[in-house]
PQR file with spaces between the fields and no chain letter, atoms N, CA, C, O and H, PARSE charges and radii, in Angstrom:
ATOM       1  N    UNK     1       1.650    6.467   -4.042 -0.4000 1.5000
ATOM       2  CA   UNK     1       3.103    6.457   -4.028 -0.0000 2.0000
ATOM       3  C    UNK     1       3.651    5.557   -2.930  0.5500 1.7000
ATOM       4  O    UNK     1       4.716    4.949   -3.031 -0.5500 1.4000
ATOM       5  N    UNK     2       2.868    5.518   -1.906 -0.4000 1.5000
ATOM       6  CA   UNK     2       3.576    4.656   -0.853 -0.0000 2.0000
ATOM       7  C    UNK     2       3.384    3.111   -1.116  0.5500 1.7000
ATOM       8  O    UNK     2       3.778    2.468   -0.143 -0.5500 1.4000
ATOM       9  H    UNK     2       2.002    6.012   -1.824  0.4000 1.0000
ATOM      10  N    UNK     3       3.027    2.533   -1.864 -0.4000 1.5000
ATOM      11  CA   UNK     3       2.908    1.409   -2.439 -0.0000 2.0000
ATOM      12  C    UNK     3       4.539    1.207   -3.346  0.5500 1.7000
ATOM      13  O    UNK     3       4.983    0.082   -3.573 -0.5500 1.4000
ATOM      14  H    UNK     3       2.707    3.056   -2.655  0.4000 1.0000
ATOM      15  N    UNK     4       5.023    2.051   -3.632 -0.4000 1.5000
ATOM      16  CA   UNK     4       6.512    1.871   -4.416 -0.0000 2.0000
ATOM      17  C    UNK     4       7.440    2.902   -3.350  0.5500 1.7000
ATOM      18  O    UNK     4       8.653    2.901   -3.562 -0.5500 1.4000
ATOM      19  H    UNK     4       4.662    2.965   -3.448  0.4000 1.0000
ATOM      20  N    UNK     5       6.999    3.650   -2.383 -0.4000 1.5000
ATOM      21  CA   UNK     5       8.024    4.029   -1.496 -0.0000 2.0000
ATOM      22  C    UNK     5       7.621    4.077   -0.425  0.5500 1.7000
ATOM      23  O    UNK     5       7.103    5.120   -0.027 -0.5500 1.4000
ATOM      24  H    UNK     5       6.014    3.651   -2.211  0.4000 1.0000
ATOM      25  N    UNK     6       7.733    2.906    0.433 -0.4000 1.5000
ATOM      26  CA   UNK     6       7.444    2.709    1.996 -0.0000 2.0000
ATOM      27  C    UNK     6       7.929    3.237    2.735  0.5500 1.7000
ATOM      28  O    UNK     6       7.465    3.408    3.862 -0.5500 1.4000
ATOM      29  H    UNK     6       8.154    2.058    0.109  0.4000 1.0000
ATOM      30  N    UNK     7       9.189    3.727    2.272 -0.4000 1.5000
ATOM      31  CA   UNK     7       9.779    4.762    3.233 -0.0000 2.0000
ATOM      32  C    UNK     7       9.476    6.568    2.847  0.5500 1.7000
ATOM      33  O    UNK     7      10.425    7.353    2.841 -0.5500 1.4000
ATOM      34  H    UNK     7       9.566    3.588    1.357  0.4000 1.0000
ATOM      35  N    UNK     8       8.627    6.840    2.668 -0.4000 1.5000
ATOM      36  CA   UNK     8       8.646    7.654    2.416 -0.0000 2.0000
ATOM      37  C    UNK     8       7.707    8.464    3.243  0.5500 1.7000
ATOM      38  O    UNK     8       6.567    8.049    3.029 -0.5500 1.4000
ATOM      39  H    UNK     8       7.857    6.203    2.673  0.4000 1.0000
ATOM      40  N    UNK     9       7.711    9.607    4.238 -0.4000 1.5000
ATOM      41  CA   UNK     9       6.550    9.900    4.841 -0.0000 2.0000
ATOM      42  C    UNK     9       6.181   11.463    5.062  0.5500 1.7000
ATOM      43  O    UNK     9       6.943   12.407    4.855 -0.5500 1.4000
ATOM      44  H    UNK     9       8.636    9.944    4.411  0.4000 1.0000
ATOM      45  N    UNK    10       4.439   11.547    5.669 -0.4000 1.5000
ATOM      46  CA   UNK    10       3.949   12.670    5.314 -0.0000 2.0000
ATOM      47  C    UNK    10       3.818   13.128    6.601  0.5500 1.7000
ATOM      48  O    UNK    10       4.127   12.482    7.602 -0.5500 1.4000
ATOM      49  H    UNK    10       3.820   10.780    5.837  0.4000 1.0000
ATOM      50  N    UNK    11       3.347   14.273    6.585 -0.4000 1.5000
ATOM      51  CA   UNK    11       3.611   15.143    7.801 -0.0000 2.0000
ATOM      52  C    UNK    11       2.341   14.692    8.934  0.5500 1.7000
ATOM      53  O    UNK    11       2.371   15.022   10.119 -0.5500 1.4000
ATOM      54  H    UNK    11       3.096   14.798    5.772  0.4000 1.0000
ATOM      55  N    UNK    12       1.470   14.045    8.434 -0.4000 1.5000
ATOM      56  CA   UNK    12       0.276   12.975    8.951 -0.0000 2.0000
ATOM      57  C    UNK    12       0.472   11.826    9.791  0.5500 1.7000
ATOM      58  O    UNK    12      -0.254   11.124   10.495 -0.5500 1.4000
ATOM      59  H    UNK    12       1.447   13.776    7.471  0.4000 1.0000
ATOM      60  N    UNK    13       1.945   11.871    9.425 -0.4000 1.5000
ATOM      61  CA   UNK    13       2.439   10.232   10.070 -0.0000 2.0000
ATOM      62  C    UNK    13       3.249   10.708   11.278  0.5500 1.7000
ATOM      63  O    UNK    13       4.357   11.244   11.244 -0.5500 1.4000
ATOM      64  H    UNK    13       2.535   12.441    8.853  0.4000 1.0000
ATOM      65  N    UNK    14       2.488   10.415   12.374 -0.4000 1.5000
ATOM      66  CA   UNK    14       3.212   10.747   13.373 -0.0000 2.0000
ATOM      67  C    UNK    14       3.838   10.369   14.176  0.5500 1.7000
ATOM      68  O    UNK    14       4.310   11.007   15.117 -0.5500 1.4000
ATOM      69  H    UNK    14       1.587    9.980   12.402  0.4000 1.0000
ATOM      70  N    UNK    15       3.996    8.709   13.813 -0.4000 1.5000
ATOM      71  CA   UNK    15       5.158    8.128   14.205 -0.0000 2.0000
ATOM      72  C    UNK    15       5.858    7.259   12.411  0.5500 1.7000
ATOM      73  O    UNK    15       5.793    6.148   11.886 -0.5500 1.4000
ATOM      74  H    UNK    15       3.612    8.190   13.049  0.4000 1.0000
ATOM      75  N    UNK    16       6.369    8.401   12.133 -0.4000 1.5000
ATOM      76  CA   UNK    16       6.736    7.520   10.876 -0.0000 2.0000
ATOM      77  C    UNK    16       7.492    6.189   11.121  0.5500 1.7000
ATOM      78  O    UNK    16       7.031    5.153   10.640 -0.5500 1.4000
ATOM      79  H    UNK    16       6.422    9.304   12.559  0.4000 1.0000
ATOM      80  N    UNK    17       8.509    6.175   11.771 -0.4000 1.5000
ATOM      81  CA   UNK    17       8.956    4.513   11.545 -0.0000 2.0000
ATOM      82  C    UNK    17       7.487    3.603   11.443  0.5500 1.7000
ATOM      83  O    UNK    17       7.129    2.865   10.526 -0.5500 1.4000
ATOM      84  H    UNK    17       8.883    7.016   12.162  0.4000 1.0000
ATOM      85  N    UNK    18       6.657    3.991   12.943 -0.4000 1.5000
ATOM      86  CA   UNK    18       5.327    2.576   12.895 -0.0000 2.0000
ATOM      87  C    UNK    18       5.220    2.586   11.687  0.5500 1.7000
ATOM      88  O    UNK    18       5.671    1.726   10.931 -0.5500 1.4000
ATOM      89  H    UNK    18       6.948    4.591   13.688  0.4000 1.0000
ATOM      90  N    UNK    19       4.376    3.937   11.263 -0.4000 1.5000
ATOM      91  CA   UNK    19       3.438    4.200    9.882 -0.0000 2.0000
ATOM      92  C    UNK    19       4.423    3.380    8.579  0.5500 1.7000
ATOM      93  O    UNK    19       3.730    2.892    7.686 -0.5500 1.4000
ATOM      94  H    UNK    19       4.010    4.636   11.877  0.4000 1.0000
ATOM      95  N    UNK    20       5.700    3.237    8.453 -0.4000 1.5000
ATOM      96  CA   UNK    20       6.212    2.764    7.222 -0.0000 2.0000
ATOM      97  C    UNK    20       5.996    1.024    7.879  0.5500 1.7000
ATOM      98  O    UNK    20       5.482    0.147    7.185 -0.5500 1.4000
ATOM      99  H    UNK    20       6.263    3.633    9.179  0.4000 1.0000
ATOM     100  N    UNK    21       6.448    0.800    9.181 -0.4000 1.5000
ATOM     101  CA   UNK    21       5.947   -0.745    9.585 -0.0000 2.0000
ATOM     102  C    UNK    21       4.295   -0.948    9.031  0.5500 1.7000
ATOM     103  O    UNK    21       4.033   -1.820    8.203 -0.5500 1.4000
ATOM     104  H    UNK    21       6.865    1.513    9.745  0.4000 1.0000
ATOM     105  N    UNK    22       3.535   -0.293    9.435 -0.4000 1.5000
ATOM     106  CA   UNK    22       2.338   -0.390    9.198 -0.0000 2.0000
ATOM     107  C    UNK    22       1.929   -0.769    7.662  0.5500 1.7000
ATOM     108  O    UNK    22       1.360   -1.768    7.224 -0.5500 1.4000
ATOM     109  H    UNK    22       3.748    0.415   10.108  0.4000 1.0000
ATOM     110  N    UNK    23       2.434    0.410    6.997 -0.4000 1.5000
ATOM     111  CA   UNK    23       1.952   -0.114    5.699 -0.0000 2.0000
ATOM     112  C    UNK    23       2.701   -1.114    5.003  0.5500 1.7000
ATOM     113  O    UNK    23       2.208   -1.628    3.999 -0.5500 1.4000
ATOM     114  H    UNK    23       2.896    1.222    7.353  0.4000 1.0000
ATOM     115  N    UNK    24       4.228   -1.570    5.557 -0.4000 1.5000
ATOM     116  CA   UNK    24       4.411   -2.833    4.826 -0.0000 2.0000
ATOM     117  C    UNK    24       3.859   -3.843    5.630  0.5500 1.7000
ATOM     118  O    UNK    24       4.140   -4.912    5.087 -0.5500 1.4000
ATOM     119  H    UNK    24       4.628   -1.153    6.372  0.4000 1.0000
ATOM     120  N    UNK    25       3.428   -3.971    6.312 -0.4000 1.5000
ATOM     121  CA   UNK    25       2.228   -4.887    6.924 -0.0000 2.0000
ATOM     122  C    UNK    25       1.397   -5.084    6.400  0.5500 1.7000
ATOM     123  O    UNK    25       1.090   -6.223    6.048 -0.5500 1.4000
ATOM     124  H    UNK    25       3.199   -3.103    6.754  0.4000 1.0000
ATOM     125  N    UNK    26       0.621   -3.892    6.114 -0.4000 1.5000
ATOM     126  CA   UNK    26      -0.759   -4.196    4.963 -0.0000 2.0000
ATOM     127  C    UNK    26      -0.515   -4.626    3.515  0.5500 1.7000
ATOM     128  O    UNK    26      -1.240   -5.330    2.813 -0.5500 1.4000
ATOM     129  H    UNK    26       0.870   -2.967    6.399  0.4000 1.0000
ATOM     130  N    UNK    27       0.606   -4.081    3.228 -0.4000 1.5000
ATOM     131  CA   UNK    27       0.860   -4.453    1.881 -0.0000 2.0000
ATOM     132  C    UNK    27       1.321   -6.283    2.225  0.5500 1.7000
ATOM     133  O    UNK    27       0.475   -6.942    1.622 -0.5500 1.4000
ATOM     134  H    UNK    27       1.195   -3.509    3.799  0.4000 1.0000
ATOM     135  N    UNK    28       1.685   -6.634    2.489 -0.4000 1.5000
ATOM     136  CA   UNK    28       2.535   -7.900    2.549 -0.0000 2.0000
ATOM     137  C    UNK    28       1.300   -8.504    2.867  0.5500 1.7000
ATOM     138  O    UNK    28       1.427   -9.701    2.612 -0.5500 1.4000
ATOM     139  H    UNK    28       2.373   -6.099    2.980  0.4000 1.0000
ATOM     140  N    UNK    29       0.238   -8.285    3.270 -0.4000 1.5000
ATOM     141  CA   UNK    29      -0.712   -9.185    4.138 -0.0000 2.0000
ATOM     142  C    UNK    29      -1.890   -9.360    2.325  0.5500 1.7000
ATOM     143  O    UNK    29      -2.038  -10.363    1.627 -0.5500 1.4000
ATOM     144  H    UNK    29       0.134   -7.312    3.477  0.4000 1.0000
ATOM     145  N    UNK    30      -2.534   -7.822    2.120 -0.4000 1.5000
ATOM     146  CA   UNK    30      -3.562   -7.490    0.612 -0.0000 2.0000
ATOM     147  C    UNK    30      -2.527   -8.343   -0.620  0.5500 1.7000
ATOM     148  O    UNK    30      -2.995   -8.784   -1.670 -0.5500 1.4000
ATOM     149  H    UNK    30      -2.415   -7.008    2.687  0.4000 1.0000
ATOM     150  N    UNK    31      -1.312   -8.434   -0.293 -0.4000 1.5000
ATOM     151  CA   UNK    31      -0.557   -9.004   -1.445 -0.0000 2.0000
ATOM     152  C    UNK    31      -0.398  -10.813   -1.446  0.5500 1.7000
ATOM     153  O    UNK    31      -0.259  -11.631   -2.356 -0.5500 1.4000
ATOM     154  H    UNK    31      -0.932   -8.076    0.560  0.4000 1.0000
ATOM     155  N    UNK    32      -0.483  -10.913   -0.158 -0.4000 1.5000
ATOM     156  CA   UNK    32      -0.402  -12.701    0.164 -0.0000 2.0000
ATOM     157  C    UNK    32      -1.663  -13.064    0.007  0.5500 1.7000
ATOM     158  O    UNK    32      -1.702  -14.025   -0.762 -0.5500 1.4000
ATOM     159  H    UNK    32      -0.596  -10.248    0.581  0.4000 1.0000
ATOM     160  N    UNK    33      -3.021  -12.658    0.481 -0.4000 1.5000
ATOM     161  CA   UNK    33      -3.894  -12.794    0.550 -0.0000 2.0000
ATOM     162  C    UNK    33      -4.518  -12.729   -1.185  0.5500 1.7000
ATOM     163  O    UNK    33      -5.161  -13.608   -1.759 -0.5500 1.4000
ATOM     164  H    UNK    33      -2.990  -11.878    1.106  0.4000 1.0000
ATOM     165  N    UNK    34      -4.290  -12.039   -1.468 -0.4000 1.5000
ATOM     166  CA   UNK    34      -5.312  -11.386   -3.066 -0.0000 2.0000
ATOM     167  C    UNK    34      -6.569  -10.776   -2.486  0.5500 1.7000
ATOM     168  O    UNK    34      -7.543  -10.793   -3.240 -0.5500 1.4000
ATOM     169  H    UNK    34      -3.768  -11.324   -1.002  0.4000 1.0000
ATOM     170  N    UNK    35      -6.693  -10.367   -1.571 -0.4000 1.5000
ATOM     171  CA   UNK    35      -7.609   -9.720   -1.200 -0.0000 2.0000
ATOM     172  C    UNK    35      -7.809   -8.367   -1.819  0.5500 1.7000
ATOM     173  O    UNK    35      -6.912   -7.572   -2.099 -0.5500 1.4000
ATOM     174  H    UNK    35      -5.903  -10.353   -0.959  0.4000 1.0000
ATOM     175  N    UNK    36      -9.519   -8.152   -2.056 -0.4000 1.5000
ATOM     176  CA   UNK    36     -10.031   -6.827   -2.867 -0.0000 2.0000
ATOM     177  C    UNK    36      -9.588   -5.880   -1.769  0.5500 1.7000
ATOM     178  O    UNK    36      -9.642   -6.257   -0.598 -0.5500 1.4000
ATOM     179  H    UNK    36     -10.248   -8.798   -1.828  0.4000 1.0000
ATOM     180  N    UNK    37      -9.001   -4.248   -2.195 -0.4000 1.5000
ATOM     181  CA   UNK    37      -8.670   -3.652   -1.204 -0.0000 2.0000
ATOM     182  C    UNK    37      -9.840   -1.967   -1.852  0.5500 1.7000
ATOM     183  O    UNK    37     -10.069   -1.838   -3.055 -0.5500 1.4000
ATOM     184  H    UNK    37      -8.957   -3.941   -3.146  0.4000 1.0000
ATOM     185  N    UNK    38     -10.194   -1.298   -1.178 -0.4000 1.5000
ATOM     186  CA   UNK    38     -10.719    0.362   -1.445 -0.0000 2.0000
ATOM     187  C    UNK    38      -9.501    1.437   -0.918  0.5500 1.7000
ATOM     188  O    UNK    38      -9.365    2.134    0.088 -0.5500 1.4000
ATOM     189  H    UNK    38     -10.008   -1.403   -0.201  0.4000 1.0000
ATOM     190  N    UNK    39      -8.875    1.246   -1.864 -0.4000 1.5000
ATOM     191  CA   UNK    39      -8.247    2.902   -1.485 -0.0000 2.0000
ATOM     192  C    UNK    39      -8.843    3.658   -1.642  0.5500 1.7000
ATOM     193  O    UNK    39      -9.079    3.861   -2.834 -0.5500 1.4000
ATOM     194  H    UNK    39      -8.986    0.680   -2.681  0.4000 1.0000
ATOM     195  N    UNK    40      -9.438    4.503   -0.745 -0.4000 1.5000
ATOM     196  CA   UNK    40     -10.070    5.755   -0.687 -0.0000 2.0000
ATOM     197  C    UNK    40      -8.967    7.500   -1.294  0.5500 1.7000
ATOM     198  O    UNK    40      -9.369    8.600   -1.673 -0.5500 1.4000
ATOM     199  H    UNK    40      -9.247    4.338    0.223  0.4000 1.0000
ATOM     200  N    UNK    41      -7.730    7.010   -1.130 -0.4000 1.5000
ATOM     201  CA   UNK    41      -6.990    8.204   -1.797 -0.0000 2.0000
ATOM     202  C    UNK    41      -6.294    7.954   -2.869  0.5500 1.7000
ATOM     203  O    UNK    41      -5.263    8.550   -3.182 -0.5500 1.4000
ATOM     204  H    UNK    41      -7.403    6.116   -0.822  0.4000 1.0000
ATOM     205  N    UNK    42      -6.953    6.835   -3.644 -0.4000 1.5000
ATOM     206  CA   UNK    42      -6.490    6.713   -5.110 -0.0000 2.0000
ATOM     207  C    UNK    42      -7.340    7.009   -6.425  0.5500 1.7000
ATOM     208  O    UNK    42      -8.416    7.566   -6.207 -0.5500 1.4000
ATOM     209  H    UNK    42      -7.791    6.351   -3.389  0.4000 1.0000
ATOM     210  N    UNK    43      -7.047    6.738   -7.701 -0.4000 1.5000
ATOM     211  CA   UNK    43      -7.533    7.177   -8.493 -0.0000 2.0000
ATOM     212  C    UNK    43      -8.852    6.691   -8.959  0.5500 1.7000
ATOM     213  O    UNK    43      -8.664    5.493   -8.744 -0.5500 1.4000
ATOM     214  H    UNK    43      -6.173    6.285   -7.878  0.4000 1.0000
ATOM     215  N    UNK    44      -9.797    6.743   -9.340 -0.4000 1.5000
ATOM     216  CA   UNK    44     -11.303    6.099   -9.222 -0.0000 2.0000
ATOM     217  C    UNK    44     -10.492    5.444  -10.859  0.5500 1.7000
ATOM     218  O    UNK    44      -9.821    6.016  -11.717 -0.5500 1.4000
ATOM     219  H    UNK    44      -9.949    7.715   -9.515  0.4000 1.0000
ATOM     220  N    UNK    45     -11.030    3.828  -10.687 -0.4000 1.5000
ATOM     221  CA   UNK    45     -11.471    3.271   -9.771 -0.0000 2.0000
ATOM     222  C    UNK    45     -10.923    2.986   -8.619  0.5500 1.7000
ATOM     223  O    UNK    45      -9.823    2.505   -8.891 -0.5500 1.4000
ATOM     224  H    UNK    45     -11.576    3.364   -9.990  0.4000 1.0000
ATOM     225  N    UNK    46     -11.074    3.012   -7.432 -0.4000 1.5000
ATOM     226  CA   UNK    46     -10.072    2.959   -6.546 -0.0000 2.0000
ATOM     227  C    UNK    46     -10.376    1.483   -5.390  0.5500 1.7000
ATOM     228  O    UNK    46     -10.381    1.295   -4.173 -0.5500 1.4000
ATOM     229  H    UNK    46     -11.968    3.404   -7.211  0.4000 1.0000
ATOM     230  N    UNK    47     -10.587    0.719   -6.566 -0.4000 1.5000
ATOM     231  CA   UNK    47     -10.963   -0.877   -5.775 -0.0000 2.0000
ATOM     232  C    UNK    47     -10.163   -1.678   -6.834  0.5500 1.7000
ATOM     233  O    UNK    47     -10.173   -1.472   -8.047 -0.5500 1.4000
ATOM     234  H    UNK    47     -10.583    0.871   -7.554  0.4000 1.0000
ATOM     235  N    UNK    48      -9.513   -2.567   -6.208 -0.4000 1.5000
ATOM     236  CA   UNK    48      -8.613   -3.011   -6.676 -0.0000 2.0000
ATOM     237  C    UNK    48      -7.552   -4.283   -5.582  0.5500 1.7000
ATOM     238  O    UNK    48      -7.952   -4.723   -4.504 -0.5500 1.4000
ATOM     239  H    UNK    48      -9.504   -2.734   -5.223  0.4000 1.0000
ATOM     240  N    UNK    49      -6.230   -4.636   -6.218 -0.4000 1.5000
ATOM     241  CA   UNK    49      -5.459   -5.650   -5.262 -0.0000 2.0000
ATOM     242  C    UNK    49      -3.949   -5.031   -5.670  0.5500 1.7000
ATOM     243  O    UNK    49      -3.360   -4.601   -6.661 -0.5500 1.4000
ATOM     244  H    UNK    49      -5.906   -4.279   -7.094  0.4000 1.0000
ATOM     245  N    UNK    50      -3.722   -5.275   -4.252 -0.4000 1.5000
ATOM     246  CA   UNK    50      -1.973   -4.966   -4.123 -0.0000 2.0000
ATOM     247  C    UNK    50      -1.603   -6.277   -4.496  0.5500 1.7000
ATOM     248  O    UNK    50      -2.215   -7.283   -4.138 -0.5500 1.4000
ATOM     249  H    UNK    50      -4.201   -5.624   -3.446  0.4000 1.0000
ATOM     250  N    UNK    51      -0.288   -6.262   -5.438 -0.4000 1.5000
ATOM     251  CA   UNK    51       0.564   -7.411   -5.904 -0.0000 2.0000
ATOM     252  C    UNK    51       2.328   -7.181   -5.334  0.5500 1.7000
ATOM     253  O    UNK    51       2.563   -6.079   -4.838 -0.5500 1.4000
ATOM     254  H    UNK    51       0.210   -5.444   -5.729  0.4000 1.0000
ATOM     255  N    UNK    52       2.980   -7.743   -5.378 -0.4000 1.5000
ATOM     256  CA   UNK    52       3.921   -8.039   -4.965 -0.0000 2.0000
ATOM     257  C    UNK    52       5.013   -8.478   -5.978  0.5500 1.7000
ATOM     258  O    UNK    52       4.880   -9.498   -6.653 -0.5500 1.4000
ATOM     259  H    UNK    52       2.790   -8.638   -5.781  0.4000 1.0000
ATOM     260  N    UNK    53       6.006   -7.735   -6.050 -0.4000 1.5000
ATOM     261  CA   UNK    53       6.896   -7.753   -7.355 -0.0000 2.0000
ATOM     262  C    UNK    53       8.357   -7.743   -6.623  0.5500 1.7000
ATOM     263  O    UNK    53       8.499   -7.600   -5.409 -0.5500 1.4000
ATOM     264  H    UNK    53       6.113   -6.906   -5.501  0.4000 1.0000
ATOM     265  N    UNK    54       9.353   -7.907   -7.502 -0.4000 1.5000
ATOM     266  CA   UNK    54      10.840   -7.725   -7.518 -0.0000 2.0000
ATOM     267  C    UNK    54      11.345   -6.040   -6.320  0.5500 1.7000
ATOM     268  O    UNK    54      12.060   -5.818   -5.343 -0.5500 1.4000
ATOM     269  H    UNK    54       9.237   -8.023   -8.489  0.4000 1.0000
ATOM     270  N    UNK    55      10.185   -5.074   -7.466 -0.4000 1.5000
ATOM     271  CA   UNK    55      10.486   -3.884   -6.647 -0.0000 2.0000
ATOM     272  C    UNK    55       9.826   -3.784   -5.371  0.5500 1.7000
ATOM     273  O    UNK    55      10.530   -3.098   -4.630 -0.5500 1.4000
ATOM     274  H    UNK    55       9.604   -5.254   -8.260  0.4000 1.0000
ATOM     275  N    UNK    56       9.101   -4.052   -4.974 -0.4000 1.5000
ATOM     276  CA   UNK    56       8.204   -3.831   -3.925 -0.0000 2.0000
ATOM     277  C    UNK    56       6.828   -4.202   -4.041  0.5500 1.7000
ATOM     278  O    UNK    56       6.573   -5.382   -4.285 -0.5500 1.4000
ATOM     279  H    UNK    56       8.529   -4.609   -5.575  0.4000 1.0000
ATOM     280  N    UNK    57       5.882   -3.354   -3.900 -0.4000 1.5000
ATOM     281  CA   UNK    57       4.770   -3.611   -4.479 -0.0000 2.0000
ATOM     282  C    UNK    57       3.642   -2.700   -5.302  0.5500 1.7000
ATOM     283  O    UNK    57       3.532   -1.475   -5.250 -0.5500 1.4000
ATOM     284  H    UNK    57       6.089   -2.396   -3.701  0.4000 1.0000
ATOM     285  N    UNK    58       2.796   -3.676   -6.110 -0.4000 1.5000
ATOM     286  CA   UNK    58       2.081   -2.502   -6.930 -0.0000 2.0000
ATOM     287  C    UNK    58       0.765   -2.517   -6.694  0.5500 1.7000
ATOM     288  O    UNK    58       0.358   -3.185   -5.744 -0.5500 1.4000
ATOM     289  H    UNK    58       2.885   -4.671   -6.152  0.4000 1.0000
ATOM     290  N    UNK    59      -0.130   -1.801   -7.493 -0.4000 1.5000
ATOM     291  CA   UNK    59      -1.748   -1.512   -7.530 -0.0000 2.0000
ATOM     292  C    UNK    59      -2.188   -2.042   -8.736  0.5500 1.7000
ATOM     293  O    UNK    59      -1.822   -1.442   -9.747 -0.5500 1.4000
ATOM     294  H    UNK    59       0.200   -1.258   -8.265  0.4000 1.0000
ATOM     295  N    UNK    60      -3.141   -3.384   -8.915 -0.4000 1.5000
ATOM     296  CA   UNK    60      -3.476   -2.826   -9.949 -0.0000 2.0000
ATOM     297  C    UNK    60      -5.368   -2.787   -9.573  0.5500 1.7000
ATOM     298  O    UNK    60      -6.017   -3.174   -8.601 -0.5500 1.4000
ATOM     299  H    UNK    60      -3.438   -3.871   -8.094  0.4000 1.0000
ATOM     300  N    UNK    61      -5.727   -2.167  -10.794 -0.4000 1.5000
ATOM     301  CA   UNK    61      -7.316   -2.085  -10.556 -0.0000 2.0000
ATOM     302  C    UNK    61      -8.070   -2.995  -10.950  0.5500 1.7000
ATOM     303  O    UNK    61      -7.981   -3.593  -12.023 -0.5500 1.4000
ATOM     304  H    UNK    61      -5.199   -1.853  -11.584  0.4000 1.0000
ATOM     305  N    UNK    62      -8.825   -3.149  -10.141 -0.4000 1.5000
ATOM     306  CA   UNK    62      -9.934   -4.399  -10.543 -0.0000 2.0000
ATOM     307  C    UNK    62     -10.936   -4.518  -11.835  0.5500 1.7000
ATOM     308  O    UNK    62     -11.669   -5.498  -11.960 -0.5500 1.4000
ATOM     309  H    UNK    62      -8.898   -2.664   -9.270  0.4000 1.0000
């Protein structure tokens, strides 16, 4: 979900502003790049590339 809502945060994030900086960092970086990424808390298969769209950004699987 945080791939389509960057602002959105979990009780894990304990500095949420960084944590939403953070992950549009990674996203903007796996999305410029095309780099293979492992989400470990996504759906198997869970290797794959972040893309970069109108809305934000998406997943797709490899």
């Amino acid at each position: 979900m945080q791939c389509w809502h960057l602002e959105w945060h979990f009780k894990y994030d304990l500095g949420p502003d960084r944590a939403e900086v953070s992950r549009r960092r990674l996203l903007m970086m796996t999305a410029e790049t095309g780099c293979t990424v492992l989400g470990s808390h996504f759906r198997l298969p869970s290797i794959g590339r972040v893309r970069a769209d109108a809305k934000g950004f998406r997943w797709e699987d490899s």
